[in-house]
N, C-alpha and C positions, 0 to 999 in steps of 0.2 A: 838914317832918316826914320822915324819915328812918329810914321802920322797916315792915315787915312788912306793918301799918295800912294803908297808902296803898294794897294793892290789894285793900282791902275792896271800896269802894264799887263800884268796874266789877265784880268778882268778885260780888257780892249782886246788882246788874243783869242780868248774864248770864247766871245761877244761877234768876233767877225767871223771866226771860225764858224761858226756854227750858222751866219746871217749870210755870210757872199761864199761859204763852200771852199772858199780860195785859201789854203790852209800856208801856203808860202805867203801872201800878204797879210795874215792876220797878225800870224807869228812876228814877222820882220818890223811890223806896227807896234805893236808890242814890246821889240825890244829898244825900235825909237823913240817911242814915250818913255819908257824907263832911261835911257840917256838924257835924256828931253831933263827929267826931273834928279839924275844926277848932275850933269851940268848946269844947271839952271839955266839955261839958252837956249832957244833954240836951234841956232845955227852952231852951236858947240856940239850941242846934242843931240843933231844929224851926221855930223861928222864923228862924234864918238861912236855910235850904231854901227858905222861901218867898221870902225876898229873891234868893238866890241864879237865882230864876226872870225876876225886878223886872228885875234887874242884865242878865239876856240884851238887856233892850230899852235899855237903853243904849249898844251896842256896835254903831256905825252898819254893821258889815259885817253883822251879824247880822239886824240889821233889813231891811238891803236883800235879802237870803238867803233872807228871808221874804217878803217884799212880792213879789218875783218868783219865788218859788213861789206866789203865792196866783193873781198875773198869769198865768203859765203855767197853772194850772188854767181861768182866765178866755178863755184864747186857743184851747186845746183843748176847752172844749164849743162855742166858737163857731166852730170847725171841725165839730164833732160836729153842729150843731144844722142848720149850714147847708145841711148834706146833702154840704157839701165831702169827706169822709169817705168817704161811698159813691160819689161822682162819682168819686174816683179810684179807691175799688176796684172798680171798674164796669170802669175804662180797663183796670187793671194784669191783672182776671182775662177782659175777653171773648177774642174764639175768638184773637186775634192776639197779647192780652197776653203779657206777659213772667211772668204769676203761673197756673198752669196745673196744678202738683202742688203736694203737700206740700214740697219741697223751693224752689223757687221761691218760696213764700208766707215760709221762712224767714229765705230768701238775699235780697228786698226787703227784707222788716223790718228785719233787720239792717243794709244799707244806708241806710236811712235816719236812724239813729241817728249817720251821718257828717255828717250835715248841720249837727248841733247839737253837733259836735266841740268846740267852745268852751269850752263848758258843759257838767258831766258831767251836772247833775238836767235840763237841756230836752234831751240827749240820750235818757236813759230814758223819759222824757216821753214824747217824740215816737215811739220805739219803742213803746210802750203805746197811743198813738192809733192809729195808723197797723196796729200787730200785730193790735189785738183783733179786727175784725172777718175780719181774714184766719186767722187763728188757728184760730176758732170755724168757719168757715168750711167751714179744709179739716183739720177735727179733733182740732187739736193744741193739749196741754191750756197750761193759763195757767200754769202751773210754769215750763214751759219759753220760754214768753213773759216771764217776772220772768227766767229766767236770758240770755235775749237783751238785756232793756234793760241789766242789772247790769252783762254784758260790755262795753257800750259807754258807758259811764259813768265810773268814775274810772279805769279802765283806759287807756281811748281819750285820756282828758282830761292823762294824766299823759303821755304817747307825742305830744302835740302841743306843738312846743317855745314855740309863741305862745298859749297857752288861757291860762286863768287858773291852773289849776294850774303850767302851765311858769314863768310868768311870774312865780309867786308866789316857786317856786323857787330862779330866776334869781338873783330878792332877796334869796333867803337866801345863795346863793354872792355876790354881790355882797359884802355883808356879812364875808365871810372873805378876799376879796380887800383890802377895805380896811383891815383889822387884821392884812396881810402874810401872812398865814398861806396864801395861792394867789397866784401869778403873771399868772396869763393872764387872758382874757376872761372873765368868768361864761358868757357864752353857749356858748363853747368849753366847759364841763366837761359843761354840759348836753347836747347836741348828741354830744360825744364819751360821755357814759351810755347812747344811744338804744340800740345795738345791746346792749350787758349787760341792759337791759331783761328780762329771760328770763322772769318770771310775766309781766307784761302783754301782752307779746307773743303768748304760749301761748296765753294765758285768751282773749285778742280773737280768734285764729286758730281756738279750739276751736267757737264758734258757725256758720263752714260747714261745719267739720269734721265738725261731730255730722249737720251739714244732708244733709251728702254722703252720709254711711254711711248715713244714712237712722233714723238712733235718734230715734226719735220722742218716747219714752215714758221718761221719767225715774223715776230708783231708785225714789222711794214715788210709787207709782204708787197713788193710792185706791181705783181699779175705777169713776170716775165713767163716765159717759158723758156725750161733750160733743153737747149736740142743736144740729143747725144750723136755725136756722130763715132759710129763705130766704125766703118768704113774707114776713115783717118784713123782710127786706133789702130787697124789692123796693117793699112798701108804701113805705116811708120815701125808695126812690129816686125812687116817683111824686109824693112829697110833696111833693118837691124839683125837681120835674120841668126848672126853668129854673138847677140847678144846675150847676155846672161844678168840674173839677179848680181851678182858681184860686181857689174858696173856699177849699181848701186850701192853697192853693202861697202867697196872697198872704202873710196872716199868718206862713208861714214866713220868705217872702224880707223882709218887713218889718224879721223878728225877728234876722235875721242881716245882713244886709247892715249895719245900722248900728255894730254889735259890731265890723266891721272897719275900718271909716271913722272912729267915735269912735278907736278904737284906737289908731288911725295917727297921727292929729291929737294925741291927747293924753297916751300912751303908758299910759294906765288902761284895761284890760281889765274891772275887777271892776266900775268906773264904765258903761260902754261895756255890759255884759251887763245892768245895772240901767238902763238908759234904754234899750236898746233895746226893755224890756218895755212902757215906754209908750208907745214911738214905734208900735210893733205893735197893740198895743190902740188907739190914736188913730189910726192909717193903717186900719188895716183896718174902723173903724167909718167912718171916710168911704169908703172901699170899697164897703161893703155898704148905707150910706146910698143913693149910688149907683145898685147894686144894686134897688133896692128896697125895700132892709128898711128899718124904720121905727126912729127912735131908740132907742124905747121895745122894742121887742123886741130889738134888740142889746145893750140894758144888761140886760133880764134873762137875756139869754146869761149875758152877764159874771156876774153876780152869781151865779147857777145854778152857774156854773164854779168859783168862787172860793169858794162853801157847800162844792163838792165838796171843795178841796182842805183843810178847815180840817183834819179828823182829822190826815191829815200833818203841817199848818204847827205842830200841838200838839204832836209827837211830836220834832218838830227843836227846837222851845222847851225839851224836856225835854234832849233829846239836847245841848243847845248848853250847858246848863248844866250838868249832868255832867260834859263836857269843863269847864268852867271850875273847877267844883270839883277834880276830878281833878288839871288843871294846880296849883292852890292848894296841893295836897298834897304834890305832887311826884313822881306814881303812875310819871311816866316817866322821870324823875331817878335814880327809886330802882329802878327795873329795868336802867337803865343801868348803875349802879353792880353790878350783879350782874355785870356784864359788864367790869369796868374792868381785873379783873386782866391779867397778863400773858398774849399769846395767841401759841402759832406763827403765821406771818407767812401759810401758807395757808389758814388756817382763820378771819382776819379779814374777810371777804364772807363768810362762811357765820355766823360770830358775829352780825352784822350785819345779815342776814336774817334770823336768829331771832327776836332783840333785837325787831326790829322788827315782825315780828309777833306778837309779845307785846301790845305797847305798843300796836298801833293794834287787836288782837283787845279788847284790856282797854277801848278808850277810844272804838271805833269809829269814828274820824275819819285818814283816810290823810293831813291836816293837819297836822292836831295833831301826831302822829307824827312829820313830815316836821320841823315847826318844830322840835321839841324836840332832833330828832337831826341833824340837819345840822353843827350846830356840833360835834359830839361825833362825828359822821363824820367829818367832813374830816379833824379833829386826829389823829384816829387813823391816819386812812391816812396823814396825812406823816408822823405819830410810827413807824410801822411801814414807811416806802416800801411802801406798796401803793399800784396804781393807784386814784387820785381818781375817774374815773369809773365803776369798776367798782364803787369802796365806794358809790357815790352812787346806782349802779342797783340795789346789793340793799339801800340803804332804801328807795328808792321801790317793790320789787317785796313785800316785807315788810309798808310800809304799805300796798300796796292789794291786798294779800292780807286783813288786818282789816277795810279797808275794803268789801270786797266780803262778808268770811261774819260778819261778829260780827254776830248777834242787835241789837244796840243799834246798829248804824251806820245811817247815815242814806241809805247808796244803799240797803242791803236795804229799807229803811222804801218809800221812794220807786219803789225796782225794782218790789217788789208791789203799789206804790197801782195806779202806771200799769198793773203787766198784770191787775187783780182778782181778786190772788192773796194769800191771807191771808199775811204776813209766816211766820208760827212752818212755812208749808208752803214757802214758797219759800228757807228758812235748809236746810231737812234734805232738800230735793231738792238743792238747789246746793249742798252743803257735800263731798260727794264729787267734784265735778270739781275743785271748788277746793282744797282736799287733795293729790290727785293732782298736779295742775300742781305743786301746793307745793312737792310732793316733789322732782319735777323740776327745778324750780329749785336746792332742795337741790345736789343731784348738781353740776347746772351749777357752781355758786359752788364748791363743794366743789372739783371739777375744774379750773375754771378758775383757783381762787386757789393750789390747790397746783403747780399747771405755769406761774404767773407767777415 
């Protein structure tokens, strides 16, 4: 389809999203109008909707997408439950720790979100386990906790030339080298985009940034006060009292250490991130077995965890199919071609940055995006001699500009599970830094493609 139409659906998504709060009925609205105007029916394309939700669990990437989101909720209450949690914030805040102000308690958090660089949802993840109680702690609200895990999520994951995002990448310039259309290495184009990166770069650097200045308090600020209760911290640390940082660290190092080892051996990242979640959930209960604990209390860790993560794992089911609908239509096809005309040779990166944050605001997937345009990048920049890597950094700075502020993307969803921060509050606190940087970018490309 070829016409106006195709950006109903994400526009009716985004529209509700952001108007009733109610982020499961906007989405699912969303992906009935796009059925709606691929069957031309109504009543076909009500009943499509529903298939169209079927159809997500046939899609082995999507499935595994999910099973290790449900796994990650399963590994972080048995982090949570073990007392692992507060054994390390026990370490990071006594009189010697390294976590001592507000500034500190930031500048960890965000660190830790390096750990799971891989992976941009166990990244946020792990920012959200590890943030909340230091957060609350030393005052500072869970807005600004959703905008630390957000930063280190597809942001981080796109700036790692070996993640799965890089990797994924790779294969789509692969792909262009093989149909002649590129010379060199795939690897080389990627590696040579790193430094044009300009939004990812920014957005990742703005989190010590805000930490240093000391801004504590993000734009809607509601007037909450956050109560620390230490009393509970300490309760729970005597609870645990034979706890140690290793109920933490294990499950971590379990969870990553095999993601590089499968990696290496088999050259599947997205494989290697999906067994590493069972190798970690199976290492870490013979850990705690060990330990201690008793089978039966480790699985209802698990299970406890994995009840937590469902609201999420519903909301990517919704998310994953809207993108498919979307793609069916051709929502990104048809915004490109708004773009197809003829452009001055400096204002192709800045086209192209736009473009792209259209498509990935509209679709909420920095993916999605990525896949569709890639091919329609490259052609461009050789059709125009522009440089390759610089068109290739402002799709990826474009896509994970949607990716990080569209109401229906799936890090915001995930950003706020982890820091328990309702979704509709962590879009309209974060949507001004993210803007901001935008802009900047803007300038950059602007800049830099008229002085190429």
């Amino acid at each position: 389809m070829d016409s106006w139409l195709t950006l109903l659906p994400p526009c009716i998504s985004i529209l509700l999203a952001m108007t009733t709060r109610q982020v499961y009925v906007a989405i699912f609205t969303g992906i009935m109008a796009g059925s709606i105007l691929l069957a031309q029916t109504v009543i076909g394309g009500i009943a499509d909707s529903f298939n169209a939700i079927a159809v997500t669990f046939s899609s082995p990437s999507s499935v595994k997408s999910l099973i290790f989101i449900v796994m990650i909720g399963a590994i972080i209450n048995v982090m949570q439950q073990s007392g692992g949690v507060e054994a390390l914030i026990h370490q990071l805040s006594r009189q010697r720790g390294p976590v001592r102000t507000k500034v500190s308690a930031q500048l960890v958090t965000f660190g830790f979100g390096f750990l799971m660089c891989l992976e941009g949802v166990g990244s946020m993840m792990l920012v959200g386990v590890v943030g909340r109680p230091l957060f609350k702690q030393f005052e500072i609200s869970n807005e600004r906790l959703a905008l630390v895990a957000n930063c280190t999520g597809a942001p981080l994951a796109w700036l790692v030339p070996f993640s799965g995002a890089g990797v994924f990448l790779t294969s789509l310039i692969a792909s262009e080298v093989e149909k002649g259309m590129l010379s060199e290495q795939p690897a080389s184009y990627v590696l040579s985009a790193l430094p044009y990166q300009f939004y990812t770069i920014v957005i990742l650097a703005l989190v010590p940034l805000l930490a240093l200045l000391k801004k504590e308090r993000l734009v809607a600020n509601t007037g909450e006060t956050v109560i620390v209760d230490n009393e509970n911290m300490k309760s729970r640390v005597a609870a645990h009292s034979s706890a140690t940082a290793f109920y933490l660290l294990v499950p971590i190092v379990l969870l990553i250490t095999p993601i590089g080892l499968i990696t290496y051996m088999t050259d599947d990242i997205s494989s290697a991130v999906y067994l590493s979640g069972f190798i970690s959930l199976i290492g870490s209960g013979v850990y705690f077995r060990a330990n201690m604990v008793s089978v039966e209390q480790y699985i209802d860790w698990c299970l406890q965890g994995m009840k937590n993560m469902l609201p999420a794992a519903i909301i990517l089911i919704l998310a994953f199919s809207l993108s498919r609908v979307s793609g069916e239509l051709g929502t990104g096809k048809y915004l490109a071609t708004l773009f197809a005309g003829e452009l001055p040779l400096g204002l192709v990166p800045v086209a192209i940055f736009v473009l792209c944050i259209l498509i990935s605001f509209s679709t909420g997937s920095s993916g999605a995006t990525v896949s569709i345009m890639t091919s329609i990048v490259v052609s461009l920049a050789v059709s125009t001699g522009t440089s390759v890597p610089l068109c290739i950094a402002a799709m990826i700075s474009g896509a994970v500009f949607g990716d990080q502020s569209s109401p229906i993307s799936d890090s915001v969803i995930v950003a706020s599970s982890a820091a328990d921060c309702p979704p509709e509050k962590h879009f309209a606190t974060q949507l001004p830094y993210t803007l901001a940087v935008a802009l900047l970018s803007l300038a950059f490309y602007l800049v830099v493609g008229l002085s190429a």
